[in-house]
N, C-alpha and C positions, 0 to 999 in steps of 0.2 A: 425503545430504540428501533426506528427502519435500518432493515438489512437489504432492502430489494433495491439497491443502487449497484447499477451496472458498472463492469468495468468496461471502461471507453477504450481501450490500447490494450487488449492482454498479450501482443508481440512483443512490447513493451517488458515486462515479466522475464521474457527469455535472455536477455541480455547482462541480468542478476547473475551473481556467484545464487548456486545450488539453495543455500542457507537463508542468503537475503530473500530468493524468489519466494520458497517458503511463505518465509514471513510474511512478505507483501501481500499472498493470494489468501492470507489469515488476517490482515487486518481488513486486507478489502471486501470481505464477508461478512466485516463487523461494523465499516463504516456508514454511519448514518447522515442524511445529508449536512445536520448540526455539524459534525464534524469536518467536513471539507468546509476549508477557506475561498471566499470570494475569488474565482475566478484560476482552480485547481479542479480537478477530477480527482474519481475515484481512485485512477491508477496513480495518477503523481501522486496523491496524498499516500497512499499506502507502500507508495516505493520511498518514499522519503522518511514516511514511517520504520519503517525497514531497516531502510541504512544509518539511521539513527541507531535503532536499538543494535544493530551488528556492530556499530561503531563503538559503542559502550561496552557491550562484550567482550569487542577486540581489547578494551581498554586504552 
C-alpha cells in the first residue's frame, strides 16, 4: 500500500468536529492512490471517509 499521498486542502480538516478531523488525518495517512475515486483527493476521500464512519457511530 502507498502511503506518500499528499493531503491537498489540510484547512479543509479544520472545519471537522474534533472527532471527525481525527479520523480524516488517519485515514489520509493510509490512503493509497487505489483508493481515492476518479477525480477526489486525498483530503475529500478521507473527509468523507470520516463522516461516514462518525455517522455510524452516531448511529
Amino acid at each position: 500500500m502507498e502511503t506518500d499521498q499528499k493531503v491537498d486542502n489540510p484547512e479543509s480538516f479544520g472545519k471537522l468536529l474534533p472527532q471527525v478531523r481525527e479520523k480524516a488525518m488517519e485515514i489520509a495517512a493510509t490512503l493509497s492512490a487505489q483508493d481515492i475515486p476518479k477525480g477526489s483527493s486525498v483530503t475529500a476521500e478521507a473527509i468523507r471517509r470520516a463522516e461516514e464512519w462518525f455517522t455510524e457511530l452516531e448511529g
